[in-house]
Backbone bond lengths (Angstrom), bond angles and torsions (degrees), N, CA, C in turn:
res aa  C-N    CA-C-N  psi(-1)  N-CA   C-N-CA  omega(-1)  CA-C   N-CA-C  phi
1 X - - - 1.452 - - 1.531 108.92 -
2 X 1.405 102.96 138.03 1.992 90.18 175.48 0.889 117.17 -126.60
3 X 1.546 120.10 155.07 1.649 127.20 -139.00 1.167 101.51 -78.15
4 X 1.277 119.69 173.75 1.260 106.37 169.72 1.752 141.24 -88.20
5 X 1.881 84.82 10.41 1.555 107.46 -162.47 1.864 94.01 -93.61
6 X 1.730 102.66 -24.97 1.187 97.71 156.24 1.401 150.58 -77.60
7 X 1.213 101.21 -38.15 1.884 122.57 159.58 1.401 105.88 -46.74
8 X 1.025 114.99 -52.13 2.164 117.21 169.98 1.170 108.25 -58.38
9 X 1.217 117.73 -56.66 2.043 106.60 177.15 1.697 125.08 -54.28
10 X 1.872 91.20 -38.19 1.580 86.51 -179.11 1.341 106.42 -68.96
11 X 1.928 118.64 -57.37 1.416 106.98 -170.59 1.535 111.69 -53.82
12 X 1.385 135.10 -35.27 1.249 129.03 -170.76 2.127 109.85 -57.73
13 X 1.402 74.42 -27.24 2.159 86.59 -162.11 1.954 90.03 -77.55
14 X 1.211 113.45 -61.41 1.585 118.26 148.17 1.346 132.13 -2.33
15 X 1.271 111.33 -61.17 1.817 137.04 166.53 1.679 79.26 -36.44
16 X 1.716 98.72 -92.18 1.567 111.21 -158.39 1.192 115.18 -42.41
17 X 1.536 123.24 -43.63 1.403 114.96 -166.81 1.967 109.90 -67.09
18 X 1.401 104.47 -29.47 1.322 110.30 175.25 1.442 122.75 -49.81
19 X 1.549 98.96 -51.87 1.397 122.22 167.25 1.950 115.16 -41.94
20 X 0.767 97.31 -95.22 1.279 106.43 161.83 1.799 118.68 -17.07
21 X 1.444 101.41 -66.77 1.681 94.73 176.23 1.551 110.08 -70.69
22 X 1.111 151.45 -34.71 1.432 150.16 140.66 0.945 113.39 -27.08
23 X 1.485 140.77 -9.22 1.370 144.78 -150.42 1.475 108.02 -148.26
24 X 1.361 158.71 40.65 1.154 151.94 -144.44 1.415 83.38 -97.26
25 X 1.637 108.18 161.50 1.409 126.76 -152.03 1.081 140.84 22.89
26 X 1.388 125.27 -124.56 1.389 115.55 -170.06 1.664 107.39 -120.09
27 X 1.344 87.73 -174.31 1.953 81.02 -176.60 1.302 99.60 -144.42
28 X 1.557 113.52 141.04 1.482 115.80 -170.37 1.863 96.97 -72.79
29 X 1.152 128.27 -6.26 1.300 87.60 175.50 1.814 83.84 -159.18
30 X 1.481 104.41 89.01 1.508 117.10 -172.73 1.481 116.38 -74.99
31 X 1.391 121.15 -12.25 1.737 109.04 170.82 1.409 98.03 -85.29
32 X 1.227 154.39 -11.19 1.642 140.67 -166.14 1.443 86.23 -101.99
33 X 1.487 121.12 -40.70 1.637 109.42 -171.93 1.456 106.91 -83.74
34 X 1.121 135.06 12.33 1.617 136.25 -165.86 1.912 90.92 -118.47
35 X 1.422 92.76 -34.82 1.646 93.97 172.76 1.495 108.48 -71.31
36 X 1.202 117.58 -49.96 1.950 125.83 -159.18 1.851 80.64 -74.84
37 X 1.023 144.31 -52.48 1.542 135.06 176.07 1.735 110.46 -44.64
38 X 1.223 95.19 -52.39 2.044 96.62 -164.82 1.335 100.27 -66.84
39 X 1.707 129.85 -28.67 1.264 131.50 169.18 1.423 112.55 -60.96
40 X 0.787 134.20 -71.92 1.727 151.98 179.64 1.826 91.29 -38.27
41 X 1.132 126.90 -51.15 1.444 107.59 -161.66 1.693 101.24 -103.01
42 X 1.594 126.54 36.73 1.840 115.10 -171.85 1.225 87.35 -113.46
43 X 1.397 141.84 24.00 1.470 114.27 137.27 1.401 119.69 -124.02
44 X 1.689 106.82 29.12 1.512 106.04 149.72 1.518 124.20 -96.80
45 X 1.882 108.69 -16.93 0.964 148.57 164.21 1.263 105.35 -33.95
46 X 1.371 96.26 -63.09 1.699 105.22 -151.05 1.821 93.84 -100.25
47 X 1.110 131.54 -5.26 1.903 121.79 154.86 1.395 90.74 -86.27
48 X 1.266 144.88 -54.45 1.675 108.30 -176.57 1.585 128.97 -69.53
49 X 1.512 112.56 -8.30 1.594 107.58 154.03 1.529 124.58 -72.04
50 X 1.253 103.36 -36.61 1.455 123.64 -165.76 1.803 101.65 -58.31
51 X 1.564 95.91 -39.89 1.725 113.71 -172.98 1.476 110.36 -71.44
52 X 1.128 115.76 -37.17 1.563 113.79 161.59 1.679 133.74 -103.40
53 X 1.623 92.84 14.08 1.567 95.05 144.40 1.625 81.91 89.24
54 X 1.189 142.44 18.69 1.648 121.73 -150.89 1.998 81.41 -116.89
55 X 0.982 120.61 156.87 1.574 155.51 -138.89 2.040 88.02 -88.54
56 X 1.007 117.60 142.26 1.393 124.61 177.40 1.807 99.93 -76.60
57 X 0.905 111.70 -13.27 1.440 104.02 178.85 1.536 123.95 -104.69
58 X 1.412 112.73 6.05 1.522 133.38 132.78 1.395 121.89 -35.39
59 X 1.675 107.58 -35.96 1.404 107.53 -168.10 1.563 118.22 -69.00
60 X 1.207 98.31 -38.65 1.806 103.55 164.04 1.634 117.79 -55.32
61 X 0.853 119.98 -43.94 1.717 120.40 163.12 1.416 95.17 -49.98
62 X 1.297 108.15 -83.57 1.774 107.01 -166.18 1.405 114.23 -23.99
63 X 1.182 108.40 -78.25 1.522 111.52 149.75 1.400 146.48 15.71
64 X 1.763 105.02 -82.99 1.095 105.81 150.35 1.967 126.15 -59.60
65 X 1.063 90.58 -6.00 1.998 77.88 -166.21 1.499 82.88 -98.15
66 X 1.582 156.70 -52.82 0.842 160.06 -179.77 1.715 106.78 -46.64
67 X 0.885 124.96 -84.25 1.335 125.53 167.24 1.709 114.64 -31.70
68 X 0.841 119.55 -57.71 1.605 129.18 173.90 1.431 125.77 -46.39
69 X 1.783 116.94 -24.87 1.231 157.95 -152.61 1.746 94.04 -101.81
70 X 1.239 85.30 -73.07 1.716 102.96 -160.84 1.509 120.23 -79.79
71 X 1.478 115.90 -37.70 1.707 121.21 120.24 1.253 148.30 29.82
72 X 2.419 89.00 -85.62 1.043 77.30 -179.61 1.945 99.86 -116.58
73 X 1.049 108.00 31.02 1.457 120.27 154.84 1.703 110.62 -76.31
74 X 0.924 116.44 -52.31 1.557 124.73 -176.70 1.296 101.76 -53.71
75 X 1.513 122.42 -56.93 1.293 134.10 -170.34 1.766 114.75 -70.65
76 X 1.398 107.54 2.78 1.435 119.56 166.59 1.745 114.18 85.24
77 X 1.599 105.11 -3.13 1.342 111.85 175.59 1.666 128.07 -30.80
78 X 0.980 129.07 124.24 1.329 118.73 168.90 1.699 123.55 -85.85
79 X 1.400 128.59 149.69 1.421 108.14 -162.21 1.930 97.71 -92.03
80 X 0.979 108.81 147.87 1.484 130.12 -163.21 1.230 103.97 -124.47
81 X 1.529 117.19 113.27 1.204 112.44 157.95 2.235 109.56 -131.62
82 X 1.683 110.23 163.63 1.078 88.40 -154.98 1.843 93.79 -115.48
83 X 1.668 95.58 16.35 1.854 93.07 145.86 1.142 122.37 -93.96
84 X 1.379 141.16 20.79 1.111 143.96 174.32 1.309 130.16 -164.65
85 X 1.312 137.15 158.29 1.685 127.90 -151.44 2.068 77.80 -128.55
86 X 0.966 121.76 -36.53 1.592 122.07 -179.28 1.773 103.26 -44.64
87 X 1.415 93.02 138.85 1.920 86.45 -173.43 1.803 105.63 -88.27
88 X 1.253 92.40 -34.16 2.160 103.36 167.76 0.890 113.69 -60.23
89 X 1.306 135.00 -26.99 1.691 120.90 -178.19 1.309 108.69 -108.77
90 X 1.836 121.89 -16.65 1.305 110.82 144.54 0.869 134.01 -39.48
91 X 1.741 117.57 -51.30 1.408 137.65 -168.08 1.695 91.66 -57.38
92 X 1.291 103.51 -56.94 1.724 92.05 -170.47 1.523 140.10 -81.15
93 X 1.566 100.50 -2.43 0.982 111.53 158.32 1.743 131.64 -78.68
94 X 1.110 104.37 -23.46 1.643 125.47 173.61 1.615 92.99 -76.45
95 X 1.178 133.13 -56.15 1.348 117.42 176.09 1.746 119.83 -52.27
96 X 0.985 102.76 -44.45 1.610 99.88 -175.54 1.829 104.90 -70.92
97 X 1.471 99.86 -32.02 1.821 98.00 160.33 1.294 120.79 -36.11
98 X 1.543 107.96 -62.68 1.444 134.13 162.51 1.188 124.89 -11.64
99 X 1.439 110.14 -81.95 1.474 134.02 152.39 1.321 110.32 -19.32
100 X 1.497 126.95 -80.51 1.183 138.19 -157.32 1.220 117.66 -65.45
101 X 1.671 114.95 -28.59 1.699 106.36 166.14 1.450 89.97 -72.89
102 X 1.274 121.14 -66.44 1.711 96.63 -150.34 1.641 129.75 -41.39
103 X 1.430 85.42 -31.18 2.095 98.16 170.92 1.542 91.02 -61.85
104 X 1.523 120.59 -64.36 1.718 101.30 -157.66 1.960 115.69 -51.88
105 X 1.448 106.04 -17.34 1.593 119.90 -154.48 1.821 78.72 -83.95
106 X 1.170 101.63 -47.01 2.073 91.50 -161.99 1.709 91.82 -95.89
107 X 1.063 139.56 -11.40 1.632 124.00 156.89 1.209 112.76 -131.12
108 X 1.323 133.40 78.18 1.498 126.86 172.52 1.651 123.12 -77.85
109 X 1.207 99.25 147.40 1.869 112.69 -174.89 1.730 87.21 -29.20
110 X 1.664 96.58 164.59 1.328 110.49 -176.52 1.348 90.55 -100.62
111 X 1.521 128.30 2.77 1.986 111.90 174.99 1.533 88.15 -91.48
112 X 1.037 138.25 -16.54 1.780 127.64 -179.86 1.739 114.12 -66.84
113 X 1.266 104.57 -28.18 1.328 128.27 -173.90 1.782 114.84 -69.41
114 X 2.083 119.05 105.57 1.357 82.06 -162.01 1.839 85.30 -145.75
């Protein structure tokens, strides 16, 4: 069964990946289209916060990691990582990056908490 702190990360990680495949290449002007995207998806946003109980003012985090994501896909970025020179296992390592803020954004350490 999966928690529900997980069902929020995937659909949230989901959002982006959607984004992105709706979106192939680049975009002549990727912060207004990274904006017209983060608009279009804040009230699916805001039922998968709502579903794990997490604070409406999460949504600005979300936010930033969503926008930041989709960004720099638009902007033609390639994903970079500096354990590996392979561009596929970059790619998949930047995704599981992905992942891992959005878990820290909807459950962060209890020393963040103040």
């Amino acid at each position: 069964m999966t928690s529900p702190l997980d069902a929020a990360v995937t659909a949230l990680h989901g959002l982006i990946v959607t984004a992105r495949s709706e979106n192939p290449g680049t975009s002549p002007d990727p912060y207004l289209d990274g904006l017209a995207l983060w608009v279009s998806v804040v009230p699916q946003v805001r039922e998968v916060l709502a579903a794990v109980g997490t604070h409406e003012s999460t949504l600005g985090e979300v936010e930033y990691i969503y926008r930041e994501a989709v960004t720099a896909w638009l902007c033609g970025d390639e994903p970079y990582n500096l354990l590996t020179d392979d561009p596929v296992t970059a790619a998949l390592l930047a995704d599981d990056e992905l992942e891992h803020k959005i878990r820290v954004v909807l459950d962060p350490p209890a020393v963040w908490i103040f």
